[in-house]
LUMKE-853279 format. One record per residue (C-alpha): residue in one letter; y, x, z; residue number from 1. Coordinates in steps of 0.05 Angstrom, whole numbers, plus 5000, padded with zeros to 4 digits. Example, Ala and Ser with C-alpha at 12.3 -4.5 7.8 and 13.67 -1.06 7.14 Angstrom:
<sites>
SITE, residu, yy, xx, zz, num
SITE, A, 4910, 5246, 5156, 1
SITE, S, 4979, 5273, 5143, 2
</sites>
This chain:
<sites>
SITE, residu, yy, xx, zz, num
SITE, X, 2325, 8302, 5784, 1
SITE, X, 2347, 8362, 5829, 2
SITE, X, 2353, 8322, 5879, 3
SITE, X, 2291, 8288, 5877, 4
SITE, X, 2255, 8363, 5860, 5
SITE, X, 2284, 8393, 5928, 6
SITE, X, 2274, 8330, 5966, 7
SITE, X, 2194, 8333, 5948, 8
SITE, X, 2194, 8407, 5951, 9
SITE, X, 2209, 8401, 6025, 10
SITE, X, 2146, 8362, 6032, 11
SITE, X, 2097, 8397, 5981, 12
SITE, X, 2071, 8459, 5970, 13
SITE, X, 2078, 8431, 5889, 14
SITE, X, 2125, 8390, 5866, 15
SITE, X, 2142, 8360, 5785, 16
SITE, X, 2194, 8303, 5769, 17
SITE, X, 2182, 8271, 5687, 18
SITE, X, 2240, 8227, 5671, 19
SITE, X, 2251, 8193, 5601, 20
SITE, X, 2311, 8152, 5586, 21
SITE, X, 2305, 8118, 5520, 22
SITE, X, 2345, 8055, 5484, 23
SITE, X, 2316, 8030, 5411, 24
SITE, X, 2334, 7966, 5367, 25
SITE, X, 2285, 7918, 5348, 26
SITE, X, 2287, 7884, 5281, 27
SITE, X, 2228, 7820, 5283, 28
SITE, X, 2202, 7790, 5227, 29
SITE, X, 2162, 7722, 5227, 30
SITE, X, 2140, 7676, 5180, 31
SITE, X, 2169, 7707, 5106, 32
SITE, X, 2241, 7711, 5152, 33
SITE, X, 2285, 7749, 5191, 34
SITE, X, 2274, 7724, 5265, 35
SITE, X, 2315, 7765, 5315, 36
SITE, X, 2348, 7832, 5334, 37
SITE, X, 2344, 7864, 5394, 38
SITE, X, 2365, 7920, 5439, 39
SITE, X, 2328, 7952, 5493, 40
SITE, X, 2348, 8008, 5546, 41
SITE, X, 2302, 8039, 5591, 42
SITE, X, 2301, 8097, 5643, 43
SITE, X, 2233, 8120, 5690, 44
SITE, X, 2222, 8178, 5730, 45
SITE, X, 2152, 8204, 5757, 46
SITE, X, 2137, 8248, 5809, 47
SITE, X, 2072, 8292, 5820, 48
SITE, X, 2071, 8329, 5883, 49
SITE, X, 2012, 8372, 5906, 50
SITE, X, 2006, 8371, 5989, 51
SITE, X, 1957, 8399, 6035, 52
SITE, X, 1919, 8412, 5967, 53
SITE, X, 1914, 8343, 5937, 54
SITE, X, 1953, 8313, 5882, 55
SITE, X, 2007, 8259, 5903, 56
SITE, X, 2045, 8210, 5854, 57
SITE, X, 2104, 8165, 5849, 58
SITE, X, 2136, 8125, 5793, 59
SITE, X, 2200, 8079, 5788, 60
SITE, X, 2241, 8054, 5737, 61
SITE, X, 2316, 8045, 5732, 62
SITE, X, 2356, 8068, 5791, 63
SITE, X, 2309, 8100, 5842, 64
SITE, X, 2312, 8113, 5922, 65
SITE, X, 2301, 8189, 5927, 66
SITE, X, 2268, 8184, 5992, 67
SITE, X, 2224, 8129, 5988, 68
SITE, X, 2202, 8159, 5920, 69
SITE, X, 2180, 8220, 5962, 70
SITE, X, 2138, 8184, 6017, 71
SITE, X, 2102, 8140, 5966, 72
SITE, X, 2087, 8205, 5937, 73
SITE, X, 2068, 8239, 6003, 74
SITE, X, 2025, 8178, 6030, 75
SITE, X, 1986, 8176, 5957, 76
SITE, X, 1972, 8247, 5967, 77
SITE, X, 1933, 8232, 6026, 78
SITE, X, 1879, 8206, 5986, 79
SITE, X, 1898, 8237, 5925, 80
SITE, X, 1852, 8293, 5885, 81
SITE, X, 1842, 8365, 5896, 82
SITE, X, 1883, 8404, 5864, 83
SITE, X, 1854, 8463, 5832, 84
SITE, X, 1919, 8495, 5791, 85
SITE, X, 1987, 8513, 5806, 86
SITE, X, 2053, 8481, 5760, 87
SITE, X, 2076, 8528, 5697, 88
SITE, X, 2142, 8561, 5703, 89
SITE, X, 2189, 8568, 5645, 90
SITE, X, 2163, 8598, 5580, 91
SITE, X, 2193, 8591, 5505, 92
SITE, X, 2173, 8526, 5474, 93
SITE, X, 2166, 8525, 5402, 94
SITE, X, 2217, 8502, 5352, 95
SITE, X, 2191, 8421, 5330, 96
SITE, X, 2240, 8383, 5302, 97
SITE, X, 2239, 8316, 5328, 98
SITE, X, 2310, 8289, 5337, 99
SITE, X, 2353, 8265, 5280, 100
SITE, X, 2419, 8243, 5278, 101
SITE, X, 2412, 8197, 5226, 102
SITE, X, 2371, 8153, 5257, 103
SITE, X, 2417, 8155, 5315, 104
SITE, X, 2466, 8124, 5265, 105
SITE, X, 2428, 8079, 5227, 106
SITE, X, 2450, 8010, 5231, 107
SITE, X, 2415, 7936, 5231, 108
SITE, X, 2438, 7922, 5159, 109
SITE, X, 2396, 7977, 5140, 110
SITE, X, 2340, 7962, 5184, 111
SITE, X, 2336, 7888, 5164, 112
SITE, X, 2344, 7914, 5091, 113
SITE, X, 2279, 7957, 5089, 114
SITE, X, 2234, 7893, 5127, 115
SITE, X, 2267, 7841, 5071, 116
SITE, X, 2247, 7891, 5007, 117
SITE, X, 2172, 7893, 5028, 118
SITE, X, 2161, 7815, 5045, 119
SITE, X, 2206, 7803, 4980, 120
SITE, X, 2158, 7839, 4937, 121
SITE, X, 2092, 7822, 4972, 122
SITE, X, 2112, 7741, 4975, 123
SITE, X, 2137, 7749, 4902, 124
SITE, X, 2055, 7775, 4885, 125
SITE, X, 2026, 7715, 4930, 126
SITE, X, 2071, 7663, 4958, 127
SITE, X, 2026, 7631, 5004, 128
SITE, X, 2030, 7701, 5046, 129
SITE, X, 2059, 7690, 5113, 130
SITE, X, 2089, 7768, 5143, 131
SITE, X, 2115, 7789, 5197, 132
SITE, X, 2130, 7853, 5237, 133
SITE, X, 2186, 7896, 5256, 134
SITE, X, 2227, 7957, 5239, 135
SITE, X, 2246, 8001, 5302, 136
SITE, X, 2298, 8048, 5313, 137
SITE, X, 2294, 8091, 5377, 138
SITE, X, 2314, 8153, 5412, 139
SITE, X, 2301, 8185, 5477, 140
SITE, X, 2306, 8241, 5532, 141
SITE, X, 2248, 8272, 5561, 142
SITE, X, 2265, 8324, 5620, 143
SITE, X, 2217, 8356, 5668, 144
SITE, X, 2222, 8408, 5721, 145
SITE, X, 2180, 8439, 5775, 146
SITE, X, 2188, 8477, 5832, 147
SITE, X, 2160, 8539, 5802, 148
SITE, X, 2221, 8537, 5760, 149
SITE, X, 2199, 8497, 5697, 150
SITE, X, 2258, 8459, 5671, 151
SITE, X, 2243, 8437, 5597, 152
SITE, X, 2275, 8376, 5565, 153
SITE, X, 2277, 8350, 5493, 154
SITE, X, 2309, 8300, 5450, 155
SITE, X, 2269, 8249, 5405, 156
SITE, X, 2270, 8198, 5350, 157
SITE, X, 2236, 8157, 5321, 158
SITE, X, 2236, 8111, 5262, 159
SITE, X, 2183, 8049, 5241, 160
SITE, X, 2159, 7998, 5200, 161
SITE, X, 2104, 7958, 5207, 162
SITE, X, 2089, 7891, 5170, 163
SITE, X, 2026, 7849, 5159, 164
SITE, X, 2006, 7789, 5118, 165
SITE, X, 1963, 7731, 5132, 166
SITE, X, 1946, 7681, 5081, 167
SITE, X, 1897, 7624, 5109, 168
SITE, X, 1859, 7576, 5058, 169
SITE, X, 1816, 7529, 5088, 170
SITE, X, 1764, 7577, 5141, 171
SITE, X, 1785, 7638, 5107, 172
SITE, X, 1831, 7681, 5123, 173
SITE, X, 1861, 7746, 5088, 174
SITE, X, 1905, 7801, 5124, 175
SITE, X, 1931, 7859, 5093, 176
SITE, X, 1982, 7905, 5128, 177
SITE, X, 2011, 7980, 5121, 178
SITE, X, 2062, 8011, 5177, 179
SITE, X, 2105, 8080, 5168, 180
SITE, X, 2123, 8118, 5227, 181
SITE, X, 2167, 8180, 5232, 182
SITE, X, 2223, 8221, 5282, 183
SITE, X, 2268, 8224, 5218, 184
SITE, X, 2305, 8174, 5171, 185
SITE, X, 2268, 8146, 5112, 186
SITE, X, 2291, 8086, 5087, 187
SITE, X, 2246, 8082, 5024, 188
SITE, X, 2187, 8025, 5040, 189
SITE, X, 2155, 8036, 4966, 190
SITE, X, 2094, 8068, 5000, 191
SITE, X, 2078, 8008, 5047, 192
SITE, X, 2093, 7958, 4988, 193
SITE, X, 2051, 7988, 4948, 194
SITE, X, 1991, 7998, 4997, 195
SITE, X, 2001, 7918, 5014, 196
SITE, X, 2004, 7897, 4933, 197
SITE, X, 1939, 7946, 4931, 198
SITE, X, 1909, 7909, 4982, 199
SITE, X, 1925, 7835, 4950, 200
SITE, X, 1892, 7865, 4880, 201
SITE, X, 1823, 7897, 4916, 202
SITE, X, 1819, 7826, 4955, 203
SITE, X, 1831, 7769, 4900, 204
SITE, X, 1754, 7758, 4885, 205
SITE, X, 1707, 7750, 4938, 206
SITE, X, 1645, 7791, 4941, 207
SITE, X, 1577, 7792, 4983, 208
SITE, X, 1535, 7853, 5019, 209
SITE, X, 1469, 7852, 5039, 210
SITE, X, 1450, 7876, 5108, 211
SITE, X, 1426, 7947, 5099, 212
SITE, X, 1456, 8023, 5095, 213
SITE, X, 1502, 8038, 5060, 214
SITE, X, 1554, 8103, 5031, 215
SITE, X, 1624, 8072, 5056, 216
SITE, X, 1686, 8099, 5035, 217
SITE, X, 1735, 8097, 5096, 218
SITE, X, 1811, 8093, 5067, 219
SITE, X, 1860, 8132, 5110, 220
SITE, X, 1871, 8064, 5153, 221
SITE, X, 1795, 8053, 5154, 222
SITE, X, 1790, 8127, 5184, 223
SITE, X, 1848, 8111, 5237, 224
SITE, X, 1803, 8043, 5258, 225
SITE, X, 1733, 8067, 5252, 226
SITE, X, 1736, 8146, 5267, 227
SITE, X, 1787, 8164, 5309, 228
SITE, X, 1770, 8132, 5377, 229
SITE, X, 1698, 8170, 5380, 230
SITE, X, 1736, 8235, 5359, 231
SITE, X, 1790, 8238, 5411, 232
SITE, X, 1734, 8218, 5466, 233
SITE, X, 1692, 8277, 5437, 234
SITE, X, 1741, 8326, 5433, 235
SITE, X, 1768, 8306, 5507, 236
SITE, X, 1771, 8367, 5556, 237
SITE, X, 1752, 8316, 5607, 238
SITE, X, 1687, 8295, 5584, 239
SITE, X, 1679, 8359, 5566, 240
SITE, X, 1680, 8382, 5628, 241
SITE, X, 1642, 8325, 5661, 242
SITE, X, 1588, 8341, 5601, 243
SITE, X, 1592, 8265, 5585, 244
SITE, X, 1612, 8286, 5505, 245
SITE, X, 1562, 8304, 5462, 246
SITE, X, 1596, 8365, 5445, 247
SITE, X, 1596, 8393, 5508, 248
SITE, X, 1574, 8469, 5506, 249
SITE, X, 1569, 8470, 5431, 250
SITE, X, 1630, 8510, 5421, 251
SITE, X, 1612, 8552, 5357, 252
SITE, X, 1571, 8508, 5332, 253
SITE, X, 1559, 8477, 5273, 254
SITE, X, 1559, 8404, 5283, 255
SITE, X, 1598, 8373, 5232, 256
SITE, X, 1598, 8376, 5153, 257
SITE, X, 1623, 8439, 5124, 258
SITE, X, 1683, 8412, 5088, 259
SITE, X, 1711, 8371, 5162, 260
SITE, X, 1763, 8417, 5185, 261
SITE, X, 1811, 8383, 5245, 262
SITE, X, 1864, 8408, 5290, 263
SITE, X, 1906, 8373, 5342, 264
SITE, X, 1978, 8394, 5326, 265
SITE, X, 2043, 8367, 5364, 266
SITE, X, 2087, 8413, 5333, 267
SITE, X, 2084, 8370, 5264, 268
SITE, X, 2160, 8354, 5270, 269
SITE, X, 2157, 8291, 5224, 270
SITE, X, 2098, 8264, 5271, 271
SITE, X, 2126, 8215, 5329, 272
SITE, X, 2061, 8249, 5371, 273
SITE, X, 2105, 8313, 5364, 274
SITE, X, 2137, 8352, 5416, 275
SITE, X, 2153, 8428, 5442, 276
SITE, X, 2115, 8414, 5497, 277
SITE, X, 2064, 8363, 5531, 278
SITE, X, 2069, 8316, 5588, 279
SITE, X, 2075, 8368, 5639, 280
SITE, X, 2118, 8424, 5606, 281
SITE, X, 2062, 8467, 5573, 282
SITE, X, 2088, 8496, 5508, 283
SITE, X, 2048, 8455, 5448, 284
SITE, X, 2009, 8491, 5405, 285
SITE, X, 1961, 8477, 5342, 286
SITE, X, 1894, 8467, 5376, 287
SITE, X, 1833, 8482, 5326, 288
SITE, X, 1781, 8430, 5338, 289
SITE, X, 1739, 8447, 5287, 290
SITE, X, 1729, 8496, 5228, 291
SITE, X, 1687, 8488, 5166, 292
SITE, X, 1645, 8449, 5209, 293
SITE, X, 1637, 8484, 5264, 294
SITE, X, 1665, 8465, 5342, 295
SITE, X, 1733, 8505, 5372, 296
SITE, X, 1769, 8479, 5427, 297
SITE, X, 1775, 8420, 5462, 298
SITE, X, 1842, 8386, 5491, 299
SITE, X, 1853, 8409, 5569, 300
SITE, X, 1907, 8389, 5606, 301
SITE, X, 1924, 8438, 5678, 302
SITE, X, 1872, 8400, 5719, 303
SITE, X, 1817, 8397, 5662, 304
SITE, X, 1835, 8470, 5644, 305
SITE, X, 1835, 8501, 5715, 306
SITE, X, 1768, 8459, 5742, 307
SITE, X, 1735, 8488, 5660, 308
SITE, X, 1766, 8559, 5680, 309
SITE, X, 1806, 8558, 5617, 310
SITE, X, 1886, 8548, 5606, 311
SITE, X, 1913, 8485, 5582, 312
SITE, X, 1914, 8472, 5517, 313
SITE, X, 1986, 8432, 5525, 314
SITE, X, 1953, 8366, 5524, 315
SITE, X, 1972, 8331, 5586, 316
SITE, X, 1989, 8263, 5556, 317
SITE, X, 2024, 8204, 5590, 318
SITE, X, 2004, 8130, 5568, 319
SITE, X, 2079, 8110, 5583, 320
SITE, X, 2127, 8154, 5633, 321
SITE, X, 2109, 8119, 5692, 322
SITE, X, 2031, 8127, 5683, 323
SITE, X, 1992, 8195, 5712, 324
SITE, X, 1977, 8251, 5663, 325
SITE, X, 1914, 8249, 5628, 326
SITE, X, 1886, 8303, 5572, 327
SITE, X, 1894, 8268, 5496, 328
SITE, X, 1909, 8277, 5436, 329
SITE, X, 1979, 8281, 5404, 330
SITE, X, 1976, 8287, 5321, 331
SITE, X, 1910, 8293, 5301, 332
SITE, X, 1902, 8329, 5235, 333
SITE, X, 1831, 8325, 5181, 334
SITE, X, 1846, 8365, 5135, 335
SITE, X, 1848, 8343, 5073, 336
SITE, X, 1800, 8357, 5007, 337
SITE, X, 1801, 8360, 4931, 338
SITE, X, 1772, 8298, 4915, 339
SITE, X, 1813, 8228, 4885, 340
SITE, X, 1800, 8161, 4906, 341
SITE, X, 1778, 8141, 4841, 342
SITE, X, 1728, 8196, 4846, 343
SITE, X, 1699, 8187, 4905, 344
SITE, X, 1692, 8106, 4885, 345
SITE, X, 1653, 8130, 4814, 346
SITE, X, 1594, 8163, 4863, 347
SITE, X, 1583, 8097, 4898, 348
SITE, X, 1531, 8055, 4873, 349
SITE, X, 1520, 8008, 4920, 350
SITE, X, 1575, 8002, 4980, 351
SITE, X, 1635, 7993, 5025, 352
SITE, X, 1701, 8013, 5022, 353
SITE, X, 1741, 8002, 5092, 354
SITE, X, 1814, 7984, 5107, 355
SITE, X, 1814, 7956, 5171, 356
SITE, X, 1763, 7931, 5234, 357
SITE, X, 1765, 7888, 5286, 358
SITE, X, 1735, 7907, 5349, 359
SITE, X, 1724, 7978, 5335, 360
SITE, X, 1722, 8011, 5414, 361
SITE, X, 1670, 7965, 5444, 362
SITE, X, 1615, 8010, 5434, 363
SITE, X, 1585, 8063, 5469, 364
SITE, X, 1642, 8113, 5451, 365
SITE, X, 1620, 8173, 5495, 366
SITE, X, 1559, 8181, 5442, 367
SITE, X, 1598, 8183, 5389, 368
SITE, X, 1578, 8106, 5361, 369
SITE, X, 1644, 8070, 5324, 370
SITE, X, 1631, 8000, 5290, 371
SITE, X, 1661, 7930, 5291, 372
SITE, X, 1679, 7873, 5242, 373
SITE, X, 1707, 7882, 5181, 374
SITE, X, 1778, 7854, 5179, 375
SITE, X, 1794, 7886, 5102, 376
SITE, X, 1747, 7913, 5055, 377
SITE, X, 1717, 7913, 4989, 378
SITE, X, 1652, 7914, 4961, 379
SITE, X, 1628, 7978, 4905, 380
SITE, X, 1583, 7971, 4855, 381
SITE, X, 1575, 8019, 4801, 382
SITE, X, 1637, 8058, 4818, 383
SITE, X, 1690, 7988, 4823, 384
SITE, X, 1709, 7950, 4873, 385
SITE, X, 1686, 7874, 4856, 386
SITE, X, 1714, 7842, 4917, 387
SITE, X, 1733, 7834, 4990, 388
SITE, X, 1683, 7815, 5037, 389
SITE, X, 1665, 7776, 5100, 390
SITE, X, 1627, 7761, 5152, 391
SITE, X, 1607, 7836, 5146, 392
SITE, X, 1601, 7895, 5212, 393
SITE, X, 1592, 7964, 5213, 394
SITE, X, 1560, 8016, 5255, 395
SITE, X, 1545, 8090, 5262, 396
SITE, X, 1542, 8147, 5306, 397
SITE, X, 1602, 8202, 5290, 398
SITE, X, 1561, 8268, 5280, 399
SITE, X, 1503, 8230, 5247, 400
SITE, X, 1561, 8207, 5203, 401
SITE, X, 1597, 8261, 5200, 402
SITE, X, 1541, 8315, 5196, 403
SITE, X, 1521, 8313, 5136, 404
SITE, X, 1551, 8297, 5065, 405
SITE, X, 1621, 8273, 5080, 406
SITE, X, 1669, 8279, 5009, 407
SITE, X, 1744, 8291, 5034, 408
SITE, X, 1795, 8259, 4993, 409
SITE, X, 1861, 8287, 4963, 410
SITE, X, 1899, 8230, 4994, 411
SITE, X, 1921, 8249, 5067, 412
SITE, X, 1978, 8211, 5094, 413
SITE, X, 2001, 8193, 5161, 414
SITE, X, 1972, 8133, 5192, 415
SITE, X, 2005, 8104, 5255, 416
SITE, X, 2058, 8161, 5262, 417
SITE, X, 1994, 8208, 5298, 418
SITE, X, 1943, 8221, 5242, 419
SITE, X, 1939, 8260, 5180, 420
SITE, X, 1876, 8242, 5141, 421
SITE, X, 1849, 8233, 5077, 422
SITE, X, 1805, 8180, 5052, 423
SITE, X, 1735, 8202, 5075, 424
SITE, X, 1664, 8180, 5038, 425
SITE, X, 1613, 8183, 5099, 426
SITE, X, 1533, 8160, 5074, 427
SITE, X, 1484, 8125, 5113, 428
SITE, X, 1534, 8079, 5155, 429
SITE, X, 1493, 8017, 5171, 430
SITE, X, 1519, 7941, 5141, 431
SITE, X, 1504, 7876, 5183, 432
SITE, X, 1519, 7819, 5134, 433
SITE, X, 1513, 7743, 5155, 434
SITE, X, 1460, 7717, 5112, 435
SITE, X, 1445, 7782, 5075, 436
</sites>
């Protein structure tokens, strides 16, 4: 890395190198059996470079030419964007616990241990359930360093599980699923058993909808797949900025339902989104999206920040280490409420409760619209769930949803390994039913 720093520094005003070296085991799971182990090694470097005042970038994997690194970066810049900012120097990154040793140490036995107890128990409930999935065990370096004297690096690991169930009779077809994510050992899978045996009870009958709107009760899953994609968009410094989210300028505002309060907060050590700092060395922070309701900050990364005339909230993301930085999200945190599940359920009359959709994304995102089909979830009436459903989509707009009368459940949990959220009871979400 110092190498490739003063070799680009010689040619740029500006110059950052990212590097991540990372190795994980793999642990598959296919068809009620074990089907492989693997091992995986991996090592990329990046390099930004800011030259005659536009941005330049490079990326290899493995072992990497220093010099031809540089001029890809150098011709890039030639057409590259203005650069409105200058790198961070060194600053004191918070203390976020994401490294532990244990899962360092933890060995396939184990791993193939935790995958076996879930399909056991699941497959003992309904045999004709076909799982698979995988348990992964991974650590990594991250290391970057700028020429304005930035040099932060990190250790990370991470832990998962994530199985799902398909059980096909005749044309239909029922799939259930649960995943746990964290940086430190756990080895206890009770959770995601139980959320898959809770799934197999809520979908034994069928049920039937009719087209129409509808209170639907999103379960933290159903939040993850429905919710989440409008909110990062909306909360995005750079649609912010380009005025293309419909929060744009409505910073102390009111604009959600008094009881929605949501943060953006890498420094959740047990989160695998965590880390002291983002993609570009910035010191993470918690990031206040909203309070009681009412609009705070959005996500900026150094380009969104400087061109908004703010600082950078320490979002400067990276879809993998060789990709260009971006502003996003890291762990994104609702806050959660008072209310059960079983409470919630008792003030539907008539509705849905969600699990999981297919399709969700495909809409028009930048207004805040989420829908798609419904891949799990249940029917209400008079407070119980009678039965899955199919055939069935979804659609609404986020702060039409969100505005008004949203209940926040008691049960937050993290979904994914990046959001904390509670169950969340949103009215007037609108119910497309084939043949209703």
């Amino acid at each position: 890395m110092e190498r490739l720093l003063e070799a680009a520094t010689r040619e740029a005003e500006q110059a950052e190198v990212f590097a991540v070296r990372s190795e994980s085991t793999l642990v598959h799971f296919e068809a009620n059996r074990l089907k492989q182990v693997e091992s995986r090694q991996s090592s990329s470097v990046a390099l930004r470079i800011v030259r005659n005042g536009r941005v330049g970038f490079a990326s290899a994997g493995g072992a990497i030419d220093v010099d031809r690194l540089v001029q890809m970066a150098v011709q890039t810049a030639a057409f590259g964007a203005l650069a409105g900012w200058n790198f961070g120097g060194e600053e004191m990154l918070p203390e976020v616990p994401t490294y532990d040793e244990r899962v360092v140490a933890l060995d396939t036995d184990t791993m193939i241990g935790m995958g076996c107890r879930v399909i056991e128990r699941v497959t003992a409930r309904d045999p004709q359930l076909q799982c698979e999935g995988m348990v992964t065990a991974s650590t990594g370096h991250v290391r970057i360093a700028n020429s304005s004297g930035l040099d932060n690096s990190y250790h990370k690991t991470g832990l998962g599980v994530a199985l799902e169930g398909v059980r096909v009779n005749g044309t239909d077809m029922l799939f259930i699923g649960d995943s746990m994510r964290s940086t430190h050992l756990f080895t206890d899978v009770d959770e995601l058993t139980q959320t898959m045996l809770r799934q197999l009870e809520r979908a034994s009958q069928g049920a039937v909808i009719s087209t129409g709107t509808y209170p639907v009760l999103f379960t933290p899953h159903g939040v993850g797949a429905a919710l989440l994609m409008p909110l990062a968009v909306a909360f995005n410094g750079k649609n912010v900025l380009e005025k293309a989210s419909r929060l744009a300028g409505r910073e102390g505002e009111r604009v959600f339902d008094v009881s929605l309060t949501m943060r953006d907060d890498a420094t959740l050590g047990e989160s695998t989104a965590s880390a002291p700092c983002d993609a570009e060395g910035t010191r993470s922070r918690r990031i206040s999206l909203t309070e009681r309701g009412v609009v705070g900050e959005f996500m900026y990364d150094l380009q969104t920040a400087a061109l908004a005339g703010v600082e950078s909230t320490g979002s400067g993301r990276r879809a993998d280490a060789r990709s260009q930085v971006r502003p996003g999200m890291s762990a994104f945190v609702i806050e959660p409420g008072e209310a059960t599940f079983e409470e919630m359920l008792a003030g539907i009359k008539e509705g849905l409760v969600v699990e999981e959709l297919i399709g969700a994304g495909q809409g028009n995102l930048l207004a805040g619209d989420f829908g798609g089909n419904v891949l799990l979830g249940y029917k209400v009436e008079d407070g119980q769930i009678v039965g899955r459903v199919k055939d069935t989509m979804i659609a609404g707009n986020l702060l039409e949803t969100m505005g008004v009368s949203v209940i926040i459940g008691n049960d937050a949990r993290w979904v994914g390994g990046s959001l904390w959220t509670p169950s969340l009871l949103c009215q007037g979400v609108s119910v497309s039913a084939t043949g209703g």
